[in-house]
PQR file with spaces between the fields and no chain letter, atoms N, CA, C, O and H, PARSE charges and radii, in Angstrom:
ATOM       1  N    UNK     1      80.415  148.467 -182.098 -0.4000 1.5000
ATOM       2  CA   UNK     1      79.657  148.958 -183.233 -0.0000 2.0000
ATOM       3  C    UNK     1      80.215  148.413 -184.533  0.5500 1.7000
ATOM       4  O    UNK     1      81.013  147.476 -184.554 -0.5500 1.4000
ATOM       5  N    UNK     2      79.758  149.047 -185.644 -0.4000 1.5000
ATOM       6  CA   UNK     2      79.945  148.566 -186.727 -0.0000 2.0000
ATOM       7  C    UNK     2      80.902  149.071 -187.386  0.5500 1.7000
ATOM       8  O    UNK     2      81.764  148.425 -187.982 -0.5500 1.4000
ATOM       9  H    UNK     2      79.110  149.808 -185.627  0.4000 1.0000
ATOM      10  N    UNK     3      80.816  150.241 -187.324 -0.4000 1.5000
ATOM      11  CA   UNK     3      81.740  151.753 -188.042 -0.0000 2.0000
ATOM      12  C    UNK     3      82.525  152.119 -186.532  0.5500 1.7000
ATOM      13  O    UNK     3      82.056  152.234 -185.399 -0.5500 1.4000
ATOM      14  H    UNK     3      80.115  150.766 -186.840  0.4000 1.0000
ATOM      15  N    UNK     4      83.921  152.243 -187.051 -0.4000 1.5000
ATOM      16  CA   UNK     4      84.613  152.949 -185.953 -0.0000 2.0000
ATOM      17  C    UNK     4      85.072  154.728 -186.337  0.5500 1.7000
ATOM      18  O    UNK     4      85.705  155.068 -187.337 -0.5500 1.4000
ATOM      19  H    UNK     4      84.302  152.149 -187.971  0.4000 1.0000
ATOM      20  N    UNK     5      84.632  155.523 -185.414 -0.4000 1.5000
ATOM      21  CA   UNK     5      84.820  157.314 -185.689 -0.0000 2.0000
ATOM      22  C    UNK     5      85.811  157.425 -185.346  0.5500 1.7000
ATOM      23  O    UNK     5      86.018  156.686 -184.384 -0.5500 1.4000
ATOM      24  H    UNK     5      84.118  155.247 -184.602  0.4000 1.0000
ATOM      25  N    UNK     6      87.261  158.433 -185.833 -0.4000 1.5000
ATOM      26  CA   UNK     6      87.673  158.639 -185.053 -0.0000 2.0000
ATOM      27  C    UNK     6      88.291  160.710 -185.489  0.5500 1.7000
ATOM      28  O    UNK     6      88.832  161.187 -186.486 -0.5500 1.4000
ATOM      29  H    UNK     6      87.094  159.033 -186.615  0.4000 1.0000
ATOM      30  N    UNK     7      87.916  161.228 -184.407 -0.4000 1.5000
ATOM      31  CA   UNK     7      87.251  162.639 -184.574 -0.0000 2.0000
ATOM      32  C    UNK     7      89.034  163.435 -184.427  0.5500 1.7000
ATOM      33  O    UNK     7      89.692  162.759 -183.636 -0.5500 1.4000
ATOM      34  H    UNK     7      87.476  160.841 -183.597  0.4000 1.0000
ATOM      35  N    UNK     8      89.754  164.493 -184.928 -0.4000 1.5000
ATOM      36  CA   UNK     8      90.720  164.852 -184.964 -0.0000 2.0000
ATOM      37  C    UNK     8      91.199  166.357 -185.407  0.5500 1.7000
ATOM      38  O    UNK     8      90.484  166.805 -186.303 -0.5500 1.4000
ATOM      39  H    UNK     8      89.219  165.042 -185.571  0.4000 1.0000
ATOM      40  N    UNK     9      92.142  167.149 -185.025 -0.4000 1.5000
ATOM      41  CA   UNK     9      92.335  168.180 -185.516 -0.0000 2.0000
ATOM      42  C    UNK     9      93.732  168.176 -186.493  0.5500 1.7000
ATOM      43  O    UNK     9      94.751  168.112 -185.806 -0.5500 1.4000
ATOM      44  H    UNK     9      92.722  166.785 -184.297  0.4000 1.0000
ATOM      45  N    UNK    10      93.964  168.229 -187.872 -0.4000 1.5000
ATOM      46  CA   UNK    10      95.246  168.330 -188.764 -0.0000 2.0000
ATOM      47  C    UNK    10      94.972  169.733 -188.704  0.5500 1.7000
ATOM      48  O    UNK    10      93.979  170.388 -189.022 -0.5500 1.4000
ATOM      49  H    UNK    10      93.136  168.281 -188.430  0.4000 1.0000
ATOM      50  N    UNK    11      96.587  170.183 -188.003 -0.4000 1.5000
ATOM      51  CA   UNK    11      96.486  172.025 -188.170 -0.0000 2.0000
ATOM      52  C    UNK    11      95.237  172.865 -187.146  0.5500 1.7000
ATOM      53  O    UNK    11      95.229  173.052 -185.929 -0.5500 1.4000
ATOM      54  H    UNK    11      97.394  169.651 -187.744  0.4000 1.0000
ATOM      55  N    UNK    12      94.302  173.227 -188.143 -0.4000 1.5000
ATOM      56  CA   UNK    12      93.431  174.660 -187.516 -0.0000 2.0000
ATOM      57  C    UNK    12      92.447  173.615 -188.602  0.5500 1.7000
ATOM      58  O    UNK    12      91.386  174.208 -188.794 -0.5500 1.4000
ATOM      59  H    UNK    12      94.308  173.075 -189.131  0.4000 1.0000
ATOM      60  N    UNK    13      92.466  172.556 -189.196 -0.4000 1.5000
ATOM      61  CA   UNK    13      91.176  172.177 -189.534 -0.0000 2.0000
ATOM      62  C    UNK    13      90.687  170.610 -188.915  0.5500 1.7000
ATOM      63  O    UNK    13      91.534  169.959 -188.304 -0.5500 1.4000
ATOM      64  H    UNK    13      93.328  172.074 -189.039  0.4000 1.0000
ATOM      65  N    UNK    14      89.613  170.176 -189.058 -0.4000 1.5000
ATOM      66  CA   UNK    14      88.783  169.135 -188.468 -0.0000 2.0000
ATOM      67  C    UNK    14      88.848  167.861 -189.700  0.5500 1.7000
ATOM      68  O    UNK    14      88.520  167.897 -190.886 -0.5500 1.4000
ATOM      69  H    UNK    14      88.925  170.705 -189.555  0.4000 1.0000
ATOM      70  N    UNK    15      89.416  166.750 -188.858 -0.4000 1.5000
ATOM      71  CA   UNK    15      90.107  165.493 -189.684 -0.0000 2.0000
ATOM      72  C    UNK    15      88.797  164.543 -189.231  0.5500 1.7000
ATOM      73  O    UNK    15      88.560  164.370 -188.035 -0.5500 1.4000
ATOM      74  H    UNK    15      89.682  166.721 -187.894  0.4000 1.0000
ATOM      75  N    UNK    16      87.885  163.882 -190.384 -0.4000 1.5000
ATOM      76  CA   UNK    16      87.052  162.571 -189.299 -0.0000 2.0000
ATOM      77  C    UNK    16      87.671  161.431 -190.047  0.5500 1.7000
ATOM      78  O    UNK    16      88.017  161.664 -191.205 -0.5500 1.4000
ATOM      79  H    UNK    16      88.078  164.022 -191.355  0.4000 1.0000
ATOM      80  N    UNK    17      87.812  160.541 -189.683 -0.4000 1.5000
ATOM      81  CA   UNK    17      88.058  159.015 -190.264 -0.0000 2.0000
ATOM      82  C    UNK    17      87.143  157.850 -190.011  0.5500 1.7000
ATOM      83  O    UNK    17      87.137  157.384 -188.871 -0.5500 1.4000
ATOM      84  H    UNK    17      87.530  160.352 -188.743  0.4000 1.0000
ATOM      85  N    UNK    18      86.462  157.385 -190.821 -0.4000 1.5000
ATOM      86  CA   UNK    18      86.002  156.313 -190.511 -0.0000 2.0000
ATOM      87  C    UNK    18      86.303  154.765 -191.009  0.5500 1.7000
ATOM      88  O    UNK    18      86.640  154.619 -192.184 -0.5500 1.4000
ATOM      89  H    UNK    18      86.467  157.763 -191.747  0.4000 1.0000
ATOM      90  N    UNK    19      86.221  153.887 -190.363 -0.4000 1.5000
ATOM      91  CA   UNK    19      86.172  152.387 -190.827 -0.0000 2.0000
ATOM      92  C    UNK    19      85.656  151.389 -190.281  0.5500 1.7000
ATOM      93  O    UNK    19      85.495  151.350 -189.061 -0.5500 1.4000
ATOM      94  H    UNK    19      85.947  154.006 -189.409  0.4000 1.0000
ATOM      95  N    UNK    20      85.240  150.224 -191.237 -0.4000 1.5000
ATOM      96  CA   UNK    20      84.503  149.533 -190.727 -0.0000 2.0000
ATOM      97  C    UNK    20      84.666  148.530 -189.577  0.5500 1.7000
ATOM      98  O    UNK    20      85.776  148.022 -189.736 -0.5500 1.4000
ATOM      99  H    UNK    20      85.371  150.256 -192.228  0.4000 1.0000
ATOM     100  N    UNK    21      84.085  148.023 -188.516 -0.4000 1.5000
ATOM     101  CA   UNK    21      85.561  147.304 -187.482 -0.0000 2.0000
ATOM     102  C    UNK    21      84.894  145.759 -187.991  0.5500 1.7000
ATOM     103  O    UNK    21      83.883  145.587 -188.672 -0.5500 1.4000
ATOM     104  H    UNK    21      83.184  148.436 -188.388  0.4000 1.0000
ATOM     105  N    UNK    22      85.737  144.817 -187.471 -0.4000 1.5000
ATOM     106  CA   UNK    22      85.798  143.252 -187.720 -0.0000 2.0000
ATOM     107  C    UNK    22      84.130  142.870 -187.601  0.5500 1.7000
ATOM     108  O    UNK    22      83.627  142.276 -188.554 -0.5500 1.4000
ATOM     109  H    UNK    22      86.559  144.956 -186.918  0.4000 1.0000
ATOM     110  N    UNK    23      83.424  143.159 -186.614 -0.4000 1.5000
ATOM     111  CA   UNK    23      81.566  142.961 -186.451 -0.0000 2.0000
ATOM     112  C    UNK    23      81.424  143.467 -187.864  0.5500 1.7000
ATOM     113  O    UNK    23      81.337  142.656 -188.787 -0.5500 1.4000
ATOM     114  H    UNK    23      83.833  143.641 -185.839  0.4000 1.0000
ATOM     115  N    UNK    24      81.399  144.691 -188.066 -0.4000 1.5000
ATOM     116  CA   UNK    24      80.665  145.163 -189.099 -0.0000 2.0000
ATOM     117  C    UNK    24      81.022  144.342 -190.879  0.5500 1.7000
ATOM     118  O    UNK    24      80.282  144.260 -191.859 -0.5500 1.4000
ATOM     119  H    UNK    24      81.470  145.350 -187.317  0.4000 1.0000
ATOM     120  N    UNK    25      82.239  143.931 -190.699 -0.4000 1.5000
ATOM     121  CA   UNK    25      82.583  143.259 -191.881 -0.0000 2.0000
ATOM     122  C    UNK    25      81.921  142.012 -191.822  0.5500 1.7000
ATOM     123  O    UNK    25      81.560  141.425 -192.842 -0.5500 1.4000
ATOM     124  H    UNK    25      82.840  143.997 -189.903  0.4000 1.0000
ATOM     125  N    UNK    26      81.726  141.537 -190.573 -0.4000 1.5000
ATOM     126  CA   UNK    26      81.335  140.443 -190.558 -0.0000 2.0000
ATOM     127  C    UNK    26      79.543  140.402 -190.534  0.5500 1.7000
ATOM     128  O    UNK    26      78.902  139.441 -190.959 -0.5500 1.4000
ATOM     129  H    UNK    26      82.019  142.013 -189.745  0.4000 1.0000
ATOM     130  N    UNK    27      79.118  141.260 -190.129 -0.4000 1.5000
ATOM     131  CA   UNK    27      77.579  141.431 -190.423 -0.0000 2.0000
ATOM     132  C    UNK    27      77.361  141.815 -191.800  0.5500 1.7000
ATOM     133  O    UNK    27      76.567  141.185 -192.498 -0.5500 1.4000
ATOM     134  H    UNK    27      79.639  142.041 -189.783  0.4000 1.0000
ATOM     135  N    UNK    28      77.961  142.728 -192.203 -0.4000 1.5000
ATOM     136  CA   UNK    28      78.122  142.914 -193.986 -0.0000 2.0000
ATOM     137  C    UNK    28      78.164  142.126 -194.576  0.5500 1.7000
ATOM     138  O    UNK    28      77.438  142.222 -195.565 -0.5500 1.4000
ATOM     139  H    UNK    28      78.607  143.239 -191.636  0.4000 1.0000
ATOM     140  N    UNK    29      78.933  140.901 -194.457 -0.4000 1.5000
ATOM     141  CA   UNK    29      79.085  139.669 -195.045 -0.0000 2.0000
ATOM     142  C    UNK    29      77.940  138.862 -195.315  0.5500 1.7000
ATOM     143  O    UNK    29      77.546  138.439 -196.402 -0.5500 1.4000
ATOM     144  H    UNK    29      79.523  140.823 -193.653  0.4000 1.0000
ATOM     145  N    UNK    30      77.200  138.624 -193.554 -0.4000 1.5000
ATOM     146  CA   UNK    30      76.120  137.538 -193.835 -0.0000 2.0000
ATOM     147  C    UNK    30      75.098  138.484 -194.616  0.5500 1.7000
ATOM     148  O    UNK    30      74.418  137.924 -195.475 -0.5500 1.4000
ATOM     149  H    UNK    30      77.520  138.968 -192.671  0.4000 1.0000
ATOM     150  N    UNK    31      74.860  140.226 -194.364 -0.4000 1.5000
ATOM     151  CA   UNK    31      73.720  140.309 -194.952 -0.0000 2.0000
ATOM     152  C    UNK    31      74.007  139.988 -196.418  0.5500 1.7000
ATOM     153  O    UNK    31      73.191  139.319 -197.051 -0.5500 1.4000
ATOM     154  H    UNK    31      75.413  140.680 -193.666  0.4000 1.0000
ATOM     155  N    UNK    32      75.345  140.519 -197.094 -0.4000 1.5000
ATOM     156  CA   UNK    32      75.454  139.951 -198.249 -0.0000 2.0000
ATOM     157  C    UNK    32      74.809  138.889 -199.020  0.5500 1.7000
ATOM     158  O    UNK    32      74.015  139.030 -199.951 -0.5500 1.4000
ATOM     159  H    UNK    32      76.009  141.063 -196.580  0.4000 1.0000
ATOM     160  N    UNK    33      75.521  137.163 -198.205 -0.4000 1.5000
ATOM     161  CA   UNK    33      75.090  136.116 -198.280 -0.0000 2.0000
ATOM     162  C    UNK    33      73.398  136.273 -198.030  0.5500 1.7000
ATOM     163  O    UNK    33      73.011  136.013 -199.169 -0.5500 1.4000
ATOM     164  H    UNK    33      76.166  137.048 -197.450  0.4000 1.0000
ATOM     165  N    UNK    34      72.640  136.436 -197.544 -0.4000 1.5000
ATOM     166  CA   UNK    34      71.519  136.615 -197.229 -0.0000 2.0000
ATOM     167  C    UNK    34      70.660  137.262 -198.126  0.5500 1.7000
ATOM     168  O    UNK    34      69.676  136.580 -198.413 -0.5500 1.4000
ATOM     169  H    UNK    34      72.955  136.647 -196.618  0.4000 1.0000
ATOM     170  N    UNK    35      70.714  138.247 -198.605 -0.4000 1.5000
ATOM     171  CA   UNK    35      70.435  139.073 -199.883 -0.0000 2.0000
ATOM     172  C    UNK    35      70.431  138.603 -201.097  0.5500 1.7000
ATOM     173  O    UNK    35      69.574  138.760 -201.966 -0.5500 1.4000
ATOM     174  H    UNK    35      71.513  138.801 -198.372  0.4000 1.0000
ATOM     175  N    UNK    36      71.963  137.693 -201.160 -0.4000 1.5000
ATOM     176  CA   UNK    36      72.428  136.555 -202.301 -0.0000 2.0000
ATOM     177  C    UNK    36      71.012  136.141 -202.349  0.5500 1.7000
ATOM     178  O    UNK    36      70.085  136.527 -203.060 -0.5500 1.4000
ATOM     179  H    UNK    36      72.660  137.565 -200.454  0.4000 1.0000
ATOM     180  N    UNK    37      71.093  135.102 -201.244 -0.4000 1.5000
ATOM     181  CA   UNK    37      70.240  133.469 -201.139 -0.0000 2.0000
ATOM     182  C    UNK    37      68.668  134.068 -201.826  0.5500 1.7000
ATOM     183  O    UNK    37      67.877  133.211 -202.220 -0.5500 1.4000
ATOM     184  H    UNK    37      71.846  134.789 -200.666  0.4000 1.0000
ATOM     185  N    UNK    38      68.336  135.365 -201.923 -0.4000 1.5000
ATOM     186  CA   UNK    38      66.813  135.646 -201.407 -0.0000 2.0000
ATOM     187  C    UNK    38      66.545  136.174 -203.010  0.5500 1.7000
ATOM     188  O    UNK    38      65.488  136.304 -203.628 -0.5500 1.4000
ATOM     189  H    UNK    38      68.979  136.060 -201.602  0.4000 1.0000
ATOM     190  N    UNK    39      68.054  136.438 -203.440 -0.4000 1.5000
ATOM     191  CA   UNK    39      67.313  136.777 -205.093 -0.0000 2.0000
ATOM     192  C    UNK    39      67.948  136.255 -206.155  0.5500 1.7000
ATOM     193  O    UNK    39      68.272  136.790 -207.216 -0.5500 1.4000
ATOM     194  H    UNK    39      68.912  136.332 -202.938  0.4000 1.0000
ATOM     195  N    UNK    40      68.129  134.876 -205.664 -0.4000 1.5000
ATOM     196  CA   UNK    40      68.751  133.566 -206.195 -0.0000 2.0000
ATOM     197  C    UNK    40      67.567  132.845 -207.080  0.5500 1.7000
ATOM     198  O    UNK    40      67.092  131.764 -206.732 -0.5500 1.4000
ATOM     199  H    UNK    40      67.866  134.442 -204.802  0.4000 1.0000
ATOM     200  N    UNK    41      67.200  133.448 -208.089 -0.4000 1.5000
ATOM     201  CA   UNK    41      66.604  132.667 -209.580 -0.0000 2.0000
ATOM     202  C    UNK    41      66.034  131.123 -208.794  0.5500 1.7000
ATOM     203  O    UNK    41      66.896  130.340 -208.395 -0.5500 1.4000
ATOM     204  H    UNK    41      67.587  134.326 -208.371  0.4000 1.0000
ATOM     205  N    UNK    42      64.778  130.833 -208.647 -0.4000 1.5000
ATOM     206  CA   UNK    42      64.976  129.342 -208.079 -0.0000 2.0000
ATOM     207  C    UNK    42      64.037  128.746 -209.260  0.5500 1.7000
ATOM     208  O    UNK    42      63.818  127.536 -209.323 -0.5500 1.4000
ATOM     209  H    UNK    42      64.077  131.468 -208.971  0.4000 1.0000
């Protein structure tokens, strides 16, 4: 996937963490570039 969960208890309360994994940076990227190219003044 794109986003990695990872679900946890600190104490008596509920910890979530998320981050993005290496795919998702890397799909982020091209849509970036892609988005760029498409509202690039021509």
């Amino acid at each position: 996937g794109y986003i990695e969960v990872k679900k946890k208890f600190k104490g008596n309360y509920p910890q979530t963490s998320c981050r993005i994994t290496n795919l998702g940076r890397e799909r982020f990227e091209a849509y970036v570039r892609a988005i760029s190219a498409y509202l690039k003044p021509k």
